[in-house]
C-alpha positions in Angstrom: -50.4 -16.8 4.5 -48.7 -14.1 6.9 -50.5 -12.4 9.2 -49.6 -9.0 11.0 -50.2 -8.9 14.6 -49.0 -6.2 17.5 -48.6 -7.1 21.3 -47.5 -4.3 23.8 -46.8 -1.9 21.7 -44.4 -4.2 19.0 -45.7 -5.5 15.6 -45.2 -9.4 15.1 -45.4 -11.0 11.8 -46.7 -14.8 11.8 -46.2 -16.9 8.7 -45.2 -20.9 8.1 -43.3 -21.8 5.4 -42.8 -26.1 4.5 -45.1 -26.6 7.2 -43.0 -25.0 9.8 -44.2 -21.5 11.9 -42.2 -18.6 11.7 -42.6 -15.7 14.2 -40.4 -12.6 14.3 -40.6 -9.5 15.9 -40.7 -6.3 13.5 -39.9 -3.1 16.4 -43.0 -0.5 16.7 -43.4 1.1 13.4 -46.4 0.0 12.3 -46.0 1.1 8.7 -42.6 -0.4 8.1 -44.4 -3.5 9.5 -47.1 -3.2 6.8 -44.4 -3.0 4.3 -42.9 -5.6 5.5 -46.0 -7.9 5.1 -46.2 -6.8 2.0 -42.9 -8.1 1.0 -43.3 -11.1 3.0 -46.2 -12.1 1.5 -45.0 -11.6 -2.4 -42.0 -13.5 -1.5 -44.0 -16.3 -0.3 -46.0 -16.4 -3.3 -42.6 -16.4 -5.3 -41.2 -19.0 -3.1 -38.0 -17.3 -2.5 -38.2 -18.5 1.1 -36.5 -21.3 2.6 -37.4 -22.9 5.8 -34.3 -21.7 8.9 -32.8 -24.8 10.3 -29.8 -25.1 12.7 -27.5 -28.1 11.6 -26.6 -30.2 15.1 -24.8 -33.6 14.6 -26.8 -36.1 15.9 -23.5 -37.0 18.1 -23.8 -33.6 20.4 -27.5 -34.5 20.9 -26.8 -37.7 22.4 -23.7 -36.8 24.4 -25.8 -33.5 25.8 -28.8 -36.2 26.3 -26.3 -38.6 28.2 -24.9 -35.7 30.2 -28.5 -35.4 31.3 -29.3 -38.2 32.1 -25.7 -39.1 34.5 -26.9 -36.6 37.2 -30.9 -38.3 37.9 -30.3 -41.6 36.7 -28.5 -44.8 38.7 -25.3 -46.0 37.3 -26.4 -48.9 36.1 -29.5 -47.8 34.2 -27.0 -44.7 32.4 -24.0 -47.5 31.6 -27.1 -49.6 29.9 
C-alpha cells in the first residue's frame, strides 16, 4: 500500500515493498504526485518492483568497522 503525503510544501510518497520502507520525495506538483501514486500503486499490484539494495563486500564493512574502532579503542583490545 502507498500512501501520498506533503510536508512543507513537497509531496512525499511512502510505500514498502519485501518488507522494506521506501520514501522518496516527488517536488511540489501535487497532481503529478497523484499520478504518480497512481502508477506506483498499479505497479505494486503487478509486482514490477524490486526492493533497492547497495551491494557492499562484507570486507569494506569490517576494514571501515576496524578503522573505527583504532582511534577509541586500546591497542590491545583492537589487535584482539
Amino acid at each position: 500500500m502507498a500512501t501520498l503525503y506533503q510536508r512543507d510544501g513537497k509531496f512525499y510518497v511512502n510505500y514498502s515493498v519485501h518488507g522494506r520502507r521506501v520514501r522518496r520525495s516527488l517536488g511540489q506538483d501535487k497532481r503529478e504526485a497523484e499520478i504518480y501514486l497512481k502508477e506506483l500503486k498499479y505497479r505494486l499490484f503487478k509486482g514490477d518492483i524490486k526492493p533497492e539494495r547497495p551491494r557492499v563486500p562484507i570486507g569494506y564493512v569490517i576494514d571501515r568497522y576496524l578503522e573505527n574502532c583504532k582511534s577509541r579503542l586500546a591497542q590491545s583490545t583492537h589487535s584482539r
